[in-house]
Structures are given as structure tokens and as C-alpha cells.
C-alpha positions as CSV (number, residue, x, y, z in Angstrom):
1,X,37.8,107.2,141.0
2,X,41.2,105.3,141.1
3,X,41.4,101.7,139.7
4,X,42.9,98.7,141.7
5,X,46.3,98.9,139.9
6,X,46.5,102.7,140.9
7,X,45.6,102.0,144.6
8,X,48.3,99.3,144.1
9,X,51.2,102.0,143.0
10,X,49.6,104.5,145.4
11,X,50.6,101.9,148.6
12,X,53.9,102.6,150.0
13,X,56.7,100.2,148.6
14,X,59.8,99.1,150.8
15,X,63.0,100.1,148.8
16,X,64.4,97.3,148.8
17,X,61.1,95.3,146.9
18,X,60.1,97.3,144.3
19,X,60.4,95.1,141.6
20,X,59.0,91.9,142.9
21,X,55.8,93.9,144.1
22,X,55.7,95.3,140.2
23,X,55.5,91.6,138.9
24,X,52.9,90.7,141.4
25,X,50.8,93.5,140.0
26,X,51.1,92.4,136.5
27,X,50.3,89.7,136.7
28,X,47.5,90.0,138.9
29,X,46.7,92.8,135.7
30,X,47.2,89.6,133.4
31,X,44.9,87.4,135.3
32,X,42.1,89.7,135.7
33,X,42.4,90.5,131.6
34,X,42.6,86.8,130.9
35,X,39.5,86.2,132.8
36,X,38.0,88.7,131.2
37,X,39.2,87.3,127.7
38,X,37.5,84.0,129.0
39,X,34.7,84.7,130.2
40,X,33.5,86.7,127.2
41,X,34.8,83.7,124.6
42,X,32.7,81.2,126.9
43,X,29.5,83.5,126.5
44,X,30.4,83.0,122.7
45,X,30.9,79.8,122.9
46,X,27.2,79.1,124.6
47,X,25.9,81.2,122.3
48,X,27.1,79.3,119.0
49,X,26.2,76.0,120.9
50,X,22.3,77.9,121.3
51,X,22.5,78.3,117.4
52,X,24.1,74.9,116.6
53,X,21.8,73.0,118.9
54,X,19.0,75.0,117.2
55,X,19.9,73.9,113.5
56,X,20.3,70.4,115.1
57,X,16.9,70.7,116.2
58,X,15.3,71.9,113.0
59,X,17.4,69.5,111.0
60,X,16.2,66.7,113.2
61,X,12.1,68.6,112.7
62,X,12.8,68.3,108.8
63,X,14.5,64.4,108.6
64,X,11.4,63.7,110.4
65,X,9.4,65.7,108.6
66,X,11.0,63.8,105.8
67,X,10.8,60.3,107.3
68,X,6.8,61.1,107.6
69,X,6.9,62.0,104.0
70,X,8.0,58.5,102.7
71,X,6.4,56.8,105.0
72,X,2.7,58.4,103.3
73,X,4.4,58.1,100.2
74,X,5.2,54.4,100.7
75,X,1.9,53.8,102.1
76,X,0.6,55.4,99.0
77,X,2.3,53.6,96.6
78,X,1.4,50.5,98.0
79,X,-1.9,51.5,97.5
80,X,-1.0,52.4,93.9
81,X,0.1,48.9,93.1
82,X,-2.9,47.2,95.1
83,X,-5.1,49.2,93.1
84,X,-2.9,48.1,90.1
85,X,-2.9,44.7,90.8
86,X,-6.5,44.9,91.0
87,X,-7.0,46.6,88.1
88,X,-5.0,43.7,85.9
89,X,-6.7,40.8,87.4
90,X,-10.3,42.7,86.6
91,X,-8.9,43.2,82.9
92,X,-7.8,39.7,82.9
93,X,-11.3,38.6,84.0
94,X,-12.6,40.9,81.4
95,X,-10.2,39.0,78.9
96,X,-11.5,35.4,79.9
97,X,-14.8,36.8,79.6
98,X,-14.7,38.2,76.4
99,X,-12.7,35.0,74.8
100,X,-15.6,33.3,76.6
101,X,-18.4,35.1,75.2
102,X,-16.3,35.0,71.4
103,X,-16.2,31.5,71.6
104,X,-20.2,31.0,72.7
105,X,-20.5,33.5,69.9
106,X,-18.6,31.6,67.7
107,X,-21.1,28.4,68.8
108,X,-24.2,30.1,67.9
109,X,-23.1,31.2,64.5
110,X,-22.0,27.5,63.7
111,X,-25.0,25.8,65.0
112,X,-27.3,28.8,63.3
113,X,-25.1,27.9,60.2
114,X,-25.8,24.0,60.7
115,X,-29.5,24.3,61.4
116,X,-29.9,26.5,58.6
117,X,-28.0,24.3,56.2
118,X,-30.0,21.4,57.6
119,X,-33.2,23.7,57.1
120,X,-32.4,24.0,53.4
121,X,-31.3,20.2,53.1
122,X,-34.5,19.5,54.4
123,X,-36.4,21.8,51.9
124,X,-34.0,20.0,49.1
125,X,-34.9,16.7,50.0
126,X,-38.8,17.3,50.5
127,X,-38.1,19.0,46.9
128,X,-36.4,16.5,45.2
129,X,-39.3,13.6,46.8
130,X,-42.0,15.4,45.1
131,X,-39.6,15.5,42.0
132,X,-39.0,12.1,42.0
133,X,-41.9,10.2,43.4
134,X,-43.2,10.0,39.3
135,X,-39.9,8.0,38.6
136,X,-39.8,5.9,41.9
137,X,-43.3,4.9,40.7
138,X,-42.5,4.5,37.4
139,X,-38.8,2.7,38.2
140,X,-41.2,-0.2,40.4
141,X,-43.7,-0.7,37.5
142,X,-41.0,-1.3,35.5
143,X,-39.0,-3.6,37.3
144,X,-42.2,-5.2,38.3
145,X,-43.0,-5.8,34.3
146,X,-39.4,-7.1,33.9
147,X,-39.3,-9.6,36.4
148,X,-42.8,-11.1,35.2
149,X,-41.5,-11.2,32.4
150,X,-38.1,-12.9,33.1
151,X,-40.1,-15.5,35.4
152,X,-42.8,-15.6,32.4
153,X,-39.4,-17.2,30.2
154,X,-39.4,-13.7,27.9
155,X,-36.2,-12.2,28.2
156,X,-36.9,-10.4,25.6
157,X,-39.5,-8.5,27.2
158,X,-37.9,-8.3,30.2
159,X,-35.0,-6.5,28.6
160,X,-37.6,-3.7,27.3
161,X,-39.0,-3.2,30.3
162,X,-36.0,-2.3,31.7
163,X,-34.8,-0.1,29.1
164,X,-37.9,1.8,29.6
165,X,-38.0,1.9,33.3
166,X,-33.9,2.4,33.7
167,X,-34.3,6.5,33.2
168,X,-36.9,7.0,36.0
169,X,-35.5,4.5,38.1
170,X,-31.9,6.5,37.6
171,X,-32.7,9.3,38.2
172,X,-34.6,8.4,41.7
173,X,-31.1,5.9,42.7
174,X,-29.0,8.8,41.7
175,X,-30.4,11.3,44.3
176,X,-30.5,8.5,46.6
177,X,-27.1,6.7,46.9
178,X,-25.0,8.3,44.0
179,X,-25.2,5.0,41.6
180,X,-25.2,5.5,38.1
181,X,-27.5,2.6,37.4
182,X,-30.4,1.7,38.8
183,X,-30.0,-1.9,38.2
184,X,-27.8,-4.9,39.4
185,X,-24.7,-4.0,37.6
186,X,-21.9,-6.4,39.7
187,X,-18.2,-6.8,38.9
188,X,-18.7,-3.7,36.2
189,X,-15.6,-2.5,33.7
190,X,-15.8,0.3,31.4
191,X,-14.0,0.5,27.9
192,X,-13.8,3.8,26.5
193,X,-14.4,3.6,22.5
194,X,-14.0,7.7,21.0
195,X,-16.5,9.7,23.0
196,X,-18.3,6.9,24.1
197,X,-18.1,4.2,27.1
198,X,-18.9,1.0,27.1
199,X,-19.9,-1.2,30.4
200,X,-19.9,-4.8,30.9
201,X,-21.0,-6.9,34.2
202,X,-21.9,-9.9,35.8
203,X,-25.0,-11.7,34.6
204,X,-28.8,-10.0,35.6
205,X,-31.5,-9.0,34.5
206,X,-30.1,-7.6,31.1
207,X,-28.2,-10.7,29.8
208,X,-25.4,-12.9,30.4
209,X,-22.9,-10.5,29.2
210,X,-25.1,-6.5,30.4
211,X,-23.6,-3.7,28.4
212,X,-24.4,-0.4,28.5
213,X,-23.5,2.9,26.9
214,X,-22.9,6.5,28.0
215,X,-21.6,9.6,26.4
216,X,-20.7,11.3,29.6
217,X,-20.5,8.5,32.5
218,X,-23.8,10.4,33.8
219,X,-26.5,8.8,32.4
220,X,-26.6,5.1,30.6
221,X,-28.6,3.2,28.5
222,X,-29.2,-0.3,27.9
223,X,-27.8,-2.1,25.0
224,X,-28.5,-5.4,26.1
225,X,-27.0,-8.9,26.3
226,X,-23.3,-8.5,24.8
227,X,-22.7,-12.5,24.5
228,X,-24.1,-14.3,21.6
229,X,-24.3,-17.4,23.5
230,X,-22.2,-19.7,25.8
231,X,-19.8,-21.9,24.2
232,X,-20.8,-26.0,24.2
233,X,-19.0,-26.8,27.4
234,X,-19.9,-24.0,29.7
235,X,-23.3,-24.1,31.6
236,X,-25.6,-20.9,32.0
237,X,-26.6,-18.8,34.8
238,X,-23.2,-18.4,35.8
239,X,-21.1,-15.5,34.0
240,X,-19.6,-12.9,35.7
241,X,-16.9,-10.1,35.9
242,X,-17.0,-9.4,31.7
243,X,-13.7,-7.1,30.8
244,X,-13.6,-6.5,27.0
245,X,-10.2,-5.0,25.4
246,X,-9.8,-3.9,21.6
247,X,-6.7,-5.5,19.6
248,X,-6.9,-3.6,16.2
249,X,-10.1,-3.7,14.5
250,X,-11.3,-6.3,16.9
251,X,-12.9,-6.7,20.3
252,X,-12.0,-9.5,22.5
253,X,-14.1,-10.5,25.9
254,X,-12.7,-12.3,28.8
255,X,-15.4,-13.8,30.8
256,X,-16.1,-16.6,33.2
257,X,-18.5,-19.4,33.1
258,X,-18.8,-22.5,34.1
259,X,-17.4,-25.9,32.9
260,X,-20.1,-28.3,32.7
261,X,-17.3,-31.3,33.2
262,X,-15.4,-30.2,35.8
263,X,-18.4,-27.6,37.3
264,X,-15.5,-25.5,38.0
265,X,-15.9,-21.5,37.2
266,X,-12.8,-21.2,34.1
267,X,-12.2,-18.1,32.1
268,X,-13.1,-18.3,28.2
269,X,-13.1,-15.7,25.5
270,X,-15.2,-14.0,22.3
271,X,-14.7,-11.8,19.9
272,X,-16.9,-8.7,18.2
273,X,-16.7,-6.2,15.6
274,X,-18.3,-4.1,17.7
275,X,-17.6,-3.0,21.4
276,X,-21.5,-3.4,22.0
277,X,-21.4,-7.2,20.7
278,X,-22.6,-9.5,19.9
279,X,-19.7,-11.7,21.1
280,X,-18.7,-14.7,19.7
281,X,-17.5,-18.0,21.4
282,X,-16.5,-20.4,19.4
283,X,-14.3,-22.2,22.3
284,X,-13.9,-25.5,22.6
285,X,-12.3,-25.4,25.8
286,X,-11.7,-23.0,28.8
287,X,-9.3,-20.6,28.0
288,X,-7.9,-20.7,31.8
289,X,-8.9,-23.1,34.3
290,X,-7.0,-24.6,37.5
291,X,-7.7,-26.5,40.1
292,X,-10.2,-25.0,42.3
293,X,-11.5,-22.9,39.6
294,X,-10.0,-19.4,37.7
295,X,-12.6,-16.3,37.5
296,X,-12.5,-12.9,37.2
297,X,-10.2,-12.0,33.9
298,X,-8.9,-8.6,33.3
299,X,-6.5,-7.7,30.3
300,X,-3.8,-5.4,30.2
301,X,-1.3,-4.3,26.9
302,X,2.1,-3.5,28.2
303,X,4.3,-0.5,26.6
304,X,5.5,-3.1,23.7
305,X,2.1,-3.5,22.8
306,X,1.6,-7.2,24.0
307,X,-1.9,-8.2,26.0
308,X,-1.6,-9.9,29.4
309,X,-4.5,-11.5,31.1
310,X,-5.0,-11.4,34.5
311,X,-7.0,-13.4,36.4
312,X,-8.0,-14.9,39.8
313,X,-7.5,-18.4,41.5
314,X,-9.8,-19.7,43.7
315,X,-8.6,-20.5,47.4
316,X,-8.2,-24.9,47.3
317,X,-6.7,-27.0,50.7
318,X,-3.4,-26.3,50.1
319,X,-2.9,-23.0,48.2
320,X,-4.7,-19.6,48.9
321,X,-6.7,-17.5,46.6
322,X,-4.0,-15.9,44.0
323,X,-3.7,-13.2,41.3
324,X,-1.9,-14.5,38.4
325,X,-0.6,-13.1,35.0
326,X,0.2,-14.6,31.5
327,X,1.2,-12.9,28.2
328,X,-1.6,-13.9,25.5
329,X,-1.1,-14.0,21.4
330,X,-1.5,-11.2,19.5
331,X,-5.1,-11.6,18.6
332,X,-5.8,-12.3,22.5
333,X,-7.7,-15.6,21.7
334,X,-5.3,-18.0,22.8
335,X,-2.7,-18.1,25.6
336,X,1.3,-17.1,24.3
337,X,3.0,-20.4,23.5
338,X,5.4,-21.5,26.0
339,X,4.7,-19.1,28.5
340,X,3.6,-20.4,32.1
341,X,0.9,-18.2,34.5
342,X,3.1,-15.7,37.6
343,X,1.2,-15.3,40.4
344,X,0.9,-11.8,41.4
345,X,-0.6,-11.5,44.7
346,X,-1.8,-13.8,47.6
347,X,-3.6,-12.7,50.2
348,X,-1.7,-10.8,53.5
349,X,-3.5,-8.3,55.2
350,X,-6.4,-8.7,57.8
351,X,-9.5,-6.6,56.2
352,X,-8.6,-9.4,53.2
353,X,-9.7,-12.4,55.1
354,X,-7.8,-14.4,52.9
355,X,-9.3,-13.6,49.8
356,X,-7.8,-11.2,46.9
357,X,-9.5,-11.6,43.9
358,X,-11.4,-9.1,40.6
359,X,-7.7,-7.5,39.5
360,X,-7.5,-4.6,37.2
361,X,-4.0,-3.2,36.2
362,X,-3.3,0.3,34.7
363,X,-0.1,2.1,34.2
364,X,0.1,5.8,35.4
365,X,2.7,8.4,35.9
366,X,5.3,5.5,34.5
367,X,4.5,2.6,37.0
368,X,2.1,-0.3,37.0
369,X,-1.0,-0.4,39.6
370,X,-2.9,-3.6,40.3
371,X,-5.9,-2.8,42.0
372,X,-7.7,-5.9,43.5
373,X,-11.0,-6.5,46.1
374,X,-10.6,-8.1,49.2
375,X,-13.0,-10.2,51.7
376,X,-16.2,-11.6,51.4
377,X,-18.0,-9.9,48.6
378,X,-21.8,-10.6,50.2
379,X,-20.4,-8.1,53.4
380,X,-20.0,-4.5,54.3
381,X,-16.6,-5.3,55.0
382,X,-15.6,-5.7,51.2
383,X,-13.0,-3.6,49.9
384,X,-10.8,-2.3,47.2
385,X,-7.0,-2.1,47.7
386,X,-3.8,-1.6,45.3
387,X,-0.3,-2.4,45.4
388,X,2.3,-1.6,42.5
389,X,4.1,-3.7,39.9
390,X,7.2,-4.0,38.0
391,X,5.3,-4.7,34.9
392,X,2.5,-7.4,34.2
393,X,4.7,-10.1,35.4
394,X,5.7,-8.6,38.7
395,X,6.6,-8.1,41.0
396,X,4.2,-6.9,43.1
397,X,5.1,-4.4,46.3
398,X,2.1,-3.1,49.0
399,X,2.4,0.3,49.1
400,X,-0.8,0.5,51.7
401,X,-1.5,-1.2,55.0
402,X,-5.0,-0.8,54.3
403,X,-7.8,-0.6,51.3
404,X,-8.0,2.4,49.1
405,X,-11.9,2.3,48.8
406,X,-14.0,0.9,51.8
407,X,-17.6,1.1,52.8
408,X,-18.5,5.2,53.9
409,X,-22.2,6.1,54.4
410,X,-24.7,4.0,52.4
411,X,-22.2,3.1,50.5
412,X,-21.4,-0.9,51.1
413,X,-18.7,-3.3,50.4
414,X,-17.3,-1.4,47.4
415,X,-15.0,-3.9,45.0
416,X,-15.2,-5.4,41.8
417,X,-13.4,-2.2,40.4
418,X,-11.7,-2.0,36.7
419,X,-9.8,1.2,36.2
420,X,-9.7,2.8,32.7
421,X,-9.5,6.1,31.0
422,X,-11.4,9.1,29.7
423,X,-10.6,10.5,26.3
424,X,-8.5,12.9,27.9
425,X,-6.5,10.5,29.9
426,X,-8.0,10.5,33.3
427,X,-7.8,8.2,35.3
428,X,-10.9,6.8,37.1
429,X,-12.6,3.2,38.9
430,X,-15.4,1.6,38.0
431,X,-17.1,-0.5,41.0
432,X,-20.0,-2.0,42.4
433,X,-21.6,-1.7,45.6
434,X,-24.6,-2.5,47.9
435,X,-27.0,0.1,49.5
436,X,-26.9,0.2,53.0
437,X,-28.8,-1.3,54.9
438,X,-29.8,-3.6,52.2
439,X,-26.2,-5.5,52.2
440,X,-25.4,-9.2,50.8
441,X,-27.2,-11.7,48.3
442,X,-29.9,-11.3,46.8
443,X,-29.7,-7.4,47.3
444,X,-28.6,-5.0,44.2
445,X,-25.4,-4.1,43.7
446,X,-25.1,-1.3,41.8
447,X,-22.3,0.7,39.1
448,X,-20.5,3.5,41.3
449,X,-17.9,5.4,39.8
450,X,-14.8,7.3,41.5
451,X,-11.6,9.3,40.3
452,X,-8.2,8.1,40.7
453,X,-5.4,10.4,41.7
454,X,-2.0,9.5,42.9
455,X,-0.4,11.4,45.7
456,X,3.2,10.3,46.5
457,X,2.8,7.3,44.7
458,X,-0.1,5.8,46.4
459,X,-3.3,6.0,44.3
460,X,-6.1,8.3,46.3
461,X,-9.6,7.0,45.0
462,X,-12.5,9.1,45.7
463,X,-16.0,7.8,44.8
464,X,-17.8,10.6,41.9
């Protein structure tokens, strides 16, 4: 079999052409190869487009794949944190509820705690009525026996019907109110004398001058009346707020009485050997008296050793009630010569109702304290305040916008205090008080005693 190109060179040629027939062939030989070269590259070239259109296809199946696969996995993950979220606000729930249940926990405890402390209270109490009801009996028969006696013109008897009532009746107040005598015991002071303390007050039942004597500021007993009698120009049934201070070998009381001239209340003075009396007056005048009246005395020996009294001005039309102060002689009996009285301290804050009156001065921690009572002594509202001093003449600074020992519980109208010392220097009040709800005249009041403390400068007074 002969191929095209042969048939071509097999054809008869003109001479005179050869060549030009020769190129025609070649390049029909080139054409015919070229094609072929073509054609078998564009059979390749679909081919590798198949394959890469195939990869393209997979690659899109597996991004899609893919795509599907975050999509659950987002989808998931939401779920995650819903369930999450959920989760938190249960524990939070759980939380409240607990701190919830803690606190009502907490509640029951307490109130158990209360009830059961109120249980055993009650138990106390019920205790301490069957323990006492002997007393409380015996305490009314006694008072019962004094005052019959007193209204019978024995005072004598009186007084011994106290003494031997004044344990049972004592003890039964004690539980009671905290007192630490049963008795009417007003404008009290204490003296301290070794081991042993003395107490003075206002006139009642046992005297015009009551003293009575402790060991241990617990329990008292009664000595009696402490004054030997009144002085020529004073009238009786009127003495009050006793203070008794010992110069030497001596011991001088500062009392008031009335003047039978004037019938003003004025401030007069005795003398003892003994801190239990008797005192003698052998006066023949007031020892203080101004217009409108002087009461309440107090003493006080500065750091030189010199004795101030202190006493209180009644309130007159022009010039309110004031706390004075004047240096006395040496034996304490008569005023200093040439030496006028400095007031102290007038009245200035509202729970005073214009009235300052029963001072009582003591030096601790280096400075002076004046404490005083303020309002109306026959009210609930009657207090005890303070302010400090440069010395017994003043002056005198408030340190507190307020009293330092008010009424609290049964415990009414509390003034009337004298500050004074244990034998190992404490520092504590002495102060009477009514019983709530019996308040005001002709009611009791009774001796109370509290410590004295002072916390950045102001005294803190808390009843014993």
C-alpha cells in the first residue's frame, strides 16, 4: 500500500515545476502532522480538564462536607452554652436557696437560743420568788413596825425595826431592781474610811443625817442617825444631801437645813471623831446661805491639800439655779477669809430644764470632773451629767451634749450622785433612784451604785 506522499512523487511532474510541486507536498506533509500534533494535545487537554473538573468537584463535595460540619458543630455549641447557661442560673438558684435556708437556719437557732434562755430566766425567777417570798414578808412586817412606830413618836423603835427588817428587805430589792438598800436612801455620798464605807443621805426613816456601813458595797447596815441635833436656828424635817469629808483626825459634815428666819434651805456644818457620828453643830449661823436659798454641799481637797465646798443656788427672778465654789479654812468649819463664792455652772442644755443642782467633783487621770443632776428630781426625766474643770475654781468646759446616767429599765430619774473611791483607787458613783413605775414623791428612792471609767476623756458611767 503506497501513502499519499508516494502517490504524490509517483504523478508525473512537468520539468519545468518540480520544485514548487515539492513545497506544496511539504507542506501539505506539515499540515497533516501538525493536525495530528493537535488533535492528540486537544484529547489531552480534555482529558486533564476531566481530572481537574473532577478534583473541583470533590473539593467543592468536601468544603461542603466541611460547611455541614460547622454548621452541627455551631448548632451544637450553642446548645453547649444554653445548657451552660442553664446550668449557672440553676446553681445560682441553688446558691439563693441555700443562703436562704442558712439564714432561716440561723433564725431558728437564735430564737431556740432566746426561748431557751427565756425558759431558764423564767425557771430563775420562779426560783428566786420562792427564795425570797420569806424576806418580802419579813421586809413588810418590818417596815410596817417602823412606820407605827415613827407615827407612834418612837424613833427609836422605829430605827430597830428597820435595822432588823433592812437584810430581808435587801435582799428581795436586790433581785428586784439592783438597789443596794431597801430603804429611802436620797441624795446618798459614800466616804471610804480603811476597808470600810461610810453612807450619808437625805432625812427618812433612819434619822436626820441616815448613815450606813458596808465592807464590800454589797450589803449595808444601819448605823443610824449621824447628826446629834440641828443647830438653834435651823428647823427640822428638812435635811438633805449629807456629804462628810475627813481633815486629819477629824470629820467634818456639810449639810442643809433650814433657817427658821429666813425659811430659806442654807448649808451648815458638824464635826465627829468618828465617820459614823455623832455630829456636832454648834453653829450659830448658816454656813452658806443666798438669796433664794443654797443646798446641796459637796467638798473637795485640791492637790495643795486645801478643802473647797461646793454647793448649789436655788433658781430666784433674775438669776438661774448655779453651781458655786469657795475655798474653806483648814479645819473646814468656816469659809477662807477674804475669799468670795465662783459660780461653776448654770444651766444650758434641754434634758436640764433649767435646773443643775447636787455637784460632786473628783480628780482622775490629772483633770477635775464635776458631775451634777439635772431636771426635776420628782420625774423619770432626772439625770446625771459631767463637765470638766480647771480646778475647784473653774472653769468649767461641757464635754457632753447629753447626761452620762439617765433612766434605763426600772431604773428612774437617777441623780443625786457623789463620786468617791475604793481603797484601791477606783473610781465609782453613788446615786439614788426611783423604781419604775413607782416614780415621784412620796415613792422610795433608793442607793444604786455604778463604776466610773473614762474613755477619751469623757467619764463612761455604768450602773453595778
Amino acid at each position: 500500500m503506497t501513502t499519499l506522499l508516494e502517490q504524490v512523487d509517483a504523478l508525473p511532474r512537468p520539468p519545468v515545476r518540480r520544485r514548487t510541486s515539492r513545497w506544496i507536498v511539504a507542506v501539505l506533509a506539515v499540515a497533516v502532522t501538525t493536525s495530528a500534533v493537535v488533535g492528540g494535545y486537544s484529547m489531552r487537554l480534555h482529558s486533564t480538564l476531566a481530572r481537574e473538573r473532577r478534583a473541583l468537584e470533590a473539593e467543592h463535595r468536601v468544603e461542603a462536607l466541611a460547611r455541614r460540619r460547622i454548621a452541627d458543630t455551631q448548632a451544637m455549641s450553642a446548645s453547649v452554652i444554653g445548657v451552660r447557661g442553664a446550668t449557672l442560673g440553676l446553681d445560682r438558684t441553688r446558691r439563693q436557696e441555700y443562703t436562704r435556708a442558712y439564714a432561716a437556719l440561723v433564725r431558728i437557732e437564735h430564737n431556740l437560743a432566746t426561748t431557751n434562755q427565756a425558759l431558764a430566766s423564767t425557771e430563775a425567777i420562779q426560783i428566786q420568788v420562792g427564795q425570797y417570798s420569806a424576806q418580802r414578808d419579813a421586809c413588810i412586817r418590818g417596815v410596817r413596825d417602823a412606820t407605827s412606830a415613827l407615827q407612834g413618836g418612837n424613833p427609836s423603835a422605829a430605827i430597830t425595826a428597820l435595822r432588823a427588817a433592812d437584810q430581808p428587805c435587801a435582799a428581795a430589792l436586790a433581785a428586784a431592781t439592783g438597789a443596794r438598800y431597801p430603804y429611802d436612801f436620797p441624795d446618798p455620798s459614800i466616804l471610804t474610811v480603811g476597808s470600810r464605807y461610810y453612807a450619808y443621805s437625805t432625812n427618812a426613816g433612819a434619822g436626820n443625817i441616815q448613815v450606813l456601813v458596808s465592807s464590800d458595797l454589797a450589803h449595808w447596815s444601819i448605823v443610824g442617825d449621824g447628826l446629834a441635833g440641828l443647830p438653834g436656828w435651823a428647823s427640822p424635817g428638812a435635811t438633805w444631801a449629807p456629804t462628810v469629808i475627813a481633815l486629819g483626825t477629824s470629820f467634818v459634815a456639810y449639810y442643809t437645813t433650814r433657817d427658821i428666819g429666813s425659811g430659806l434651805q442654807c448649808v451648815s456644818v458638824a464635826t465627829s471623831a468618828s465617820p459614823a457620828g455623832p455630829f456636832v453643830d454648834a453653829s450659830k449661823a448658816p454656813l452658806v446661805c443666798q438669796a433664794g436659798g443654797s443646798i446641796d454641799p459637796s467638798a473637795f481637797v485640791d492637790d495643795s491639800g486645801t478643802p473647797w465646798l461646793l454647793w448649789k443656788s436655788e433658781a430666784t427672778a433674775t438669776v438661774p439655779s448655779t453651781i458655786w465654789s469657795q475655798p474653806l479654812a483648814a479645819d473646814g468649819v468656816t469659809i477662807k477669809p477674804a475669799t468670795t463664792p465662783t459660780p461653776l455652772l448654770t444651766p444650758g442644755q434641754s434634758w436640764e430644764h433649767g435646773v443643775v443642782e447636787g455637784p460632786s467633783m473628783i480628780r482622775i487621770d490629772g483633770r477635775d470632773y464635776l458631775f451634777y443632776s439635772g431636771g426635776f428630781w420628782t420625774t423619770a426625766g432626772y439625770a446625771e451629767g459631767v463637765v470638766t474643770c480647771d480646778g475647784p475654781a473653774g472653769p468649767c468646759r461641757r464635754i457632753v451634749p447629753g447626761p452620762v446616767l439617765a433612766s434605763a429599765g426600772r431604773l428612774a430619774g437617777p441623780g443625786g450622785a457623789a463620786a468617791f473611791r475604793t481603797p484601791r483607787g477606783n473610781v465609782w458613783l453613788a446615786f439614788h433612784a426611783f423604781t419604775q413605775p413607782d416614780v415621784g414623791y412620796p415613792n422610795s428612792r433608793t442607793l444604786h451604785l455604778a463604776t466610773v471609767r473614762i474613755s477619751n476623756g469623757v467619764p463612761i458611767v455604768t450602773p453595778a
